[in-house]
C-alpha positions in Angstrom: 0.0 0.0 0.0 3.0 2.4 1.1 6.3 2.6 -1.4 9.1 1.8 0.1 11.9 4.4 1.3 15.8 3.8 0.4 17.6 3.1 3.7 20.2 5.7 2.8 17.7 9.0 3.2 18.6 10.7 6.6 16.1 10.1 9.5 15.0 11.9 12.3 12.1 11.5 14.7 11.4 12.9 18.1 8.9 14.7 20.4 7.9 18.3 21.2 7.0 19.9 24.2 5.1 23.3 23.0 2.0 24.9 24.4 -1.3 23.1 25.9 1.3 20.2 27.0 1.1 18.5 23.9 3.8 16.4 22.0 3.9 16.5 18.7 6.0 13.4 17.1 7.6 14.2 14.0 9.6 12.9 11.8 12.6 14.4 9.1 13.6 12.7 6.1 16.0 13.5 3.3 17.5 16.3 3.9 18.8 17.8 7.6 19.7 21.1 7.1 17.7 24.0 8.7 18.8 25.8 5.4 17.5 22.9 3.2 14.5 23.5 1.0 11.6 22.0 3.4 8.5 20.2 2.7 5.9 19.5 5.4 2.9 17.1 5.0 -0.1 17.7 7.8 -2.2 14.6 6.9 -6.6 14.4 7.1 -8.6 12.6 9.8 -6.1 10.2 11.1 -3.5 12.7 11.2 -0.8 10.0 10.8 2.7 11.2 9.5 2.7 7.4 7.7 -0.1 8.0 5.8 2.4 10.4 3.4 5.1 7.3 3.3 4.5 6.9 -0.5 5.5 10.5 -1.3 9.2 10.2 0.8 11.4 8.0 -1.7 10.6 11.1 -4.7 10.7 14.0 -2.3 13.0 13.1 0.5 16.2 13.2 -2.5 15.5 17.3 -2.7 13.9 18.5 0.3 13.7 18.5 4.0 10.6 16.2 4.8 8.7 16.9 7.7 5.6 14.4 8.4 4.3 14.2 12.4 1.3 12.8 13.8 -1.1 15.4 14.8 -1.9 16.3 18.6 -4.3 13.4 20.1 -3.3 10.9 17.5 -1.1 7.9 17.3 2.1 8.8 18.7 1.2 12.5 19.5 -0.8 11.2 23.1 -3.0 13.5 24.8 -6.7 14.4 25.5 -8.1 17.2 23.1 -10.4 20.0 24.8 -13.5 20.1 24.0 -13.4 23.3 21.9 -10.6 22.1 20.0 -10.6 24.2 16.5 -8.4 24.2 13.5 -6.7 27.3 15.1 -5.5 24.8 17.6 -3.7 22.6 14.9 -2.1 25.3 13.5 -0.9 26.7 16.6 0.9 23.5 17.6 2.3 22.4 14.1 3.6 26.4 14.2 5.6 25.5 17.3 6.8 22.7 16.1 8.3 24.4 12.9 9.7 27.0 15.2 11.2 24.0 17.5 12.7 23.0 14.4 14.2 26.2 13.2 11.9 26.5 9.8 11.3 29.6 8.7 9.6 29.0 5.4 8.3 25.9 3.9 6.5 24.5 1.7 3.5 22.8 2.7 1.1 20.0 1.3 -2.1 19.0 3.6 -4.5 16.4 2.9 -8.3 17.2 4.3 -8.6 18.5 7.0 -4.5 19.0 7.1 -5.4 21.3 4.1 -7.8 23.3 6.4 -4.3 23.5 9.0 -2.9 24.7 6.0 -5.1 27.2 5.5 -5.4 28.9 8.9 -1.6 29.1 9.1 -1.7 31.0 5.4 -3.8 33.6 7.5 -2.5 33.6 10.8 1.1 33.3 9.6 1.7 33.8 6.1 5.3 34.5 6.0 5.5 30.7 7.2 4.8 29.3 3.5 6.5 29.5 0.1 3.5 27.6 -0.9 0.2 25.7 0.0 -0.9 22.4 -1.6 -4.4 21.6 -0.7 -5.4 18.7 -1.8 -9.1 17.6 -1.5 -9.7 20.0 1.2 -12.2 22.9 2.1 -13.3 26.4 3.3 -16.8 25.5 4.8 -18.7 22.8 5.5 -21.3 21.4 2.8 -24.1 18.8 3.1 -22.8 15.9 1.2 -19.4 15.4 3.5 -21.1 16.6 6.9 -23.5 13.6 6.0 -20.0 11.6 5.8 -19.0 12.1 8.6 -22.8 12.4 10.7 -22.5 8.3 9.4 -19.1 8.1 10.9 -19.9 9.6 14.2 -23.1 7.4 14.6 -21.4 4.0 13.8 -19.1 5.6 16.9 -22.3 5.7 19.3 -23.2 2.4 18.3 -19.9 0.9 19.0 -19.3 -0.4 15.4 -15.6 0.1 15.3 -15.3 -2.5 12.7 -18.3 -0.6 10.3 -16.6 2.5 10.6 -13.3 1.3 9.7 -15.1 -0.2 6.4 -16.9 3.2 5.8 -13.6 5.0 5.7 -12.3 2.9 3.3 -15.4 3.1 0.9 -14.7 7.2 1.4 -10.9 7.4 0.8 -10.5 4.6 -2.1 -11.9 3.8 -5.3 -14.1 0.9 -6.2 -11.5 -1.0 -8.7 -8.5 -0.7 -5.9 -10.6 -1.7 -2.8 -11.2 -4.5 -5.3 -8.0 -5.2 -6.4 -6.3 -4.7 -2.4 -8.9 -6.6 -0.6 -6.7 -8.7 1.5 -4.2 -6.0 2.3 -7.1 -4.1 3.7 -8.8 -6.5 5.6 -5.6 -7.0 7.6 -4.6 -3.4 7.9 -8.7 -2.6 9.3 -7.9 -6.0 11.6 -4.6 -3.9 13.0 -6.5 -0.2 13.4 -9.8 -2.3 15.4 -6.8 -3.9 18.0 -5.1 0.0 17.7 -8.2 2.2 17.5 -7.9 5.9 18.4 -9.2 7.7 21.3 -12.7 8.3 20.4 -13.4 11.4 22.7 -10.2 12.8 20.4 -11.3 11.4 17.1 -15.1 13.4 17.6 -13.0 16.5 18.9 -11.2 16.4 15.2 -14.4 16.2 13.7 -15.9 18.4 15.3 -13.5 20.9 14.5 -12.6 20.0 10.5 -16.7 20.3 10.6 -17.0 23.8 12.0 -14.3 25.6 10.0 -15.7 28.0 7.9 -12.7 30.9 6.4 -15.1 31.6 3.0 -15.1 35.3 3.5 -11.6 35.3 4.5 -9.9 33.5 1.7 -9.4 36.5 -0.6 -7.1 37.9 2.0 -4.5 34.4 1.2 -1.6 35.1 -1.6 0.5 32.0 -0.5 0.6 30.8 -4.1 -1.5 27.6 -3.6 -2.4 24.6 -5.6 -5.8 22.9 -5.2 -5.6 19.3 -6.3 -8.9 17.8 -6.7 -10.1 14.2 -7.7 -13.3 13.8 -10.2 -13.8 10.4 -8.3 -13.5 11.8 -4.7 -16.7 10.5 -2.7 -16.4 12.9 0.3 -15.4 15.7 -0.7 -17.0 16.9 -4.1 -14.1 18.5 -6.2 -15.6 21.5 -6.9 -15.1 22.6 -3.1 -11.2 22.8 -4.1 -12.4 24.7 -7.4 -14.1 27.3 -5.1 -10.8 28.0 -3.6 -8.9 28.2 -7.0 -11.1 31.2 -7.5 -11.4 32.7 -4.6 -8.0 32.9 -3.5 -5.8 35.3 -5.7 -2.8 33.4 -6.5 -4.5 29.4 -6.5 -4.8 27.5 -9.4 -7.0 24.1 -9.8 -5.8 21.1 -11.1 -8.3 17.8 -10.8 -7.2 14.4 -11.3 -9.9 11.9 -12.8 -8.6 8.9 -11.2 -7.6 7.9 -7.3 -10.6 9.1 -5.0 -10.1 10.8 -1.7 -6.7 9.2 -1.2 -5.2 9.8 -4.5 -1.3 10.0 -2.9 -1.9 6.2 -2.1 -3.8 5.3 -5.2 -2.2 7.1 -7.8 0.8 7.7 -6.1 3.3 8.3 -9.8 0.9 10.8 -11.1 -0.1 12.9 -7.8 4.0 12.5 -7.2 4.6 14.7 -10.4 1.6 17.0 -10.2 3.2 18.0 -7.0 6.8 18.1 -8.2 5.9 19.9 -11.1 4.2 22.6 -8.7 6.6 22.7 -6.3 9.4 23.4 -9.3 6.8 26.3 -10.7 6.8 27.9 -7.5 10.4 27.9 -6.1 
């Protein structure tokens, strides 16, 4: 499911103590210079710094490669407030990047890591030499709240095992549930023994559910990329083509093929959308 990563690439993972006691884990590939040009992934839901492992063997030969786990999942531990926000996630991935000593970067975030993405392009701009969003959103709309209304109920009634089958159906095509059908049946067996804090996981959703920054988006010149999939069945792509033209310096580009996960489905062409971005901008 994941590429592999050549043994040679530099390494680095650790924990941060910053504000609301959290620790962030975090990990650096490629690249280990403070001056080196830096990448950092913020991933959706799960908020796992694995979930980007197919990008590091093309990215981690060029750029610093920052991936963590977000605050209140998997190796990040710690109870979310009730009131936790989007703000929140930006505040603590911005005191990690000050831990680390990066002073620009560029930055791709899948989901709601596209929303953490956002808040930091307005609350600190000076932070990114570009944003990749990549099937993410300024406001809720109907079709994905009803997404995750499903996701929260199968919560209530304790079906762990239903849920973990829904969020497949919503991050992967038909033909490569299909054609990986073993390999996810084990990997769903390994999150049900290894499931998240739930109290957490509604926090998160709660918060990717309330953002709303529509009437602030003009304010954002990051240059940003909005990458879409046609086949996406949570988020409908024309949420990222809403951003393309409301932001001043986004452009849209939609893939047909690789649904909500596209990095992990069609990891050769989303690779080279974003390498070919990343070149335009620097």
């Amino acid at each position: 499911m994941h590429s592999d990563v050549q043994a040679s690439y530099a390494h680095i993972s650790g924990e941060m103590n910053g504000e609301m006691r959290n620790k962030l884990h975090y990990e650096i590939h490629g690249l280990t210079s403070p001056d080196a040009p830096t990448i950092v992934f913020s991933s959706g839901l799960g908020g796992a710094a694995k979930f980007w492992q197919p990008q590091l063997g093309d990215f981690a030969q060029d750029y610093r490669v920052i991936t963590y786990d977000h605050y209140g999942t998997n190796k990040s531990v710690g109870d979310l407030p009730a009131n936790y926000s989007i703000s929140h996630m930006a505040d603590e991935l911005a005191a990690l990047l000050r831990k680390l000593e990066v002073q620009a970067c560029h930055f791709v975030g899948h989901a709601l890591g596209g929303l953490v993405g956002l808040e930091l392009a307005l609350s600190k701009p000076k932070l990114l030499q570009s944003l990749v969003l990549v099937n993410a959103w300024s406001s809720p709309n109907p079709h994905t709240l009803r997404c995750f209304n499903i996701r929260k109920a199968l919560l209530a009634a304790g079906r762990k095992d239903m849920y973990l089958q829904l969020q497949a159906l919503l991050l992967f095509p038909p033909d490569w549930i299909a054609a990986n059908a073993a390999h996810l049946a084990e990997e769903e067996a390994h999150l049900l023994n290894h499931f998240p804090n739930e109290e957490n996981l509604l926090a998160r959703i709660g918060a990717l559910s309330t953002f709303n920054i529509d009437e602030s988006l003009h304010a954002i010149t990051t240059p940003t990329l909005a990458l879409a999939n046609k086949d996406d069945t949570l988020v409908p792509w024309q949420r990222s083509q809403m951003l393309a033209e409301a932001m001043p310096n986004a452009e849209l580009s939609v893939m047909e093929y690789g649904g909500h996960a596209s990095s992990i489905t069609n990891t050769i062409a989303f690779n080279e959308l974003l390498r070919s971005y990343l070149g335009q901008v620097a």
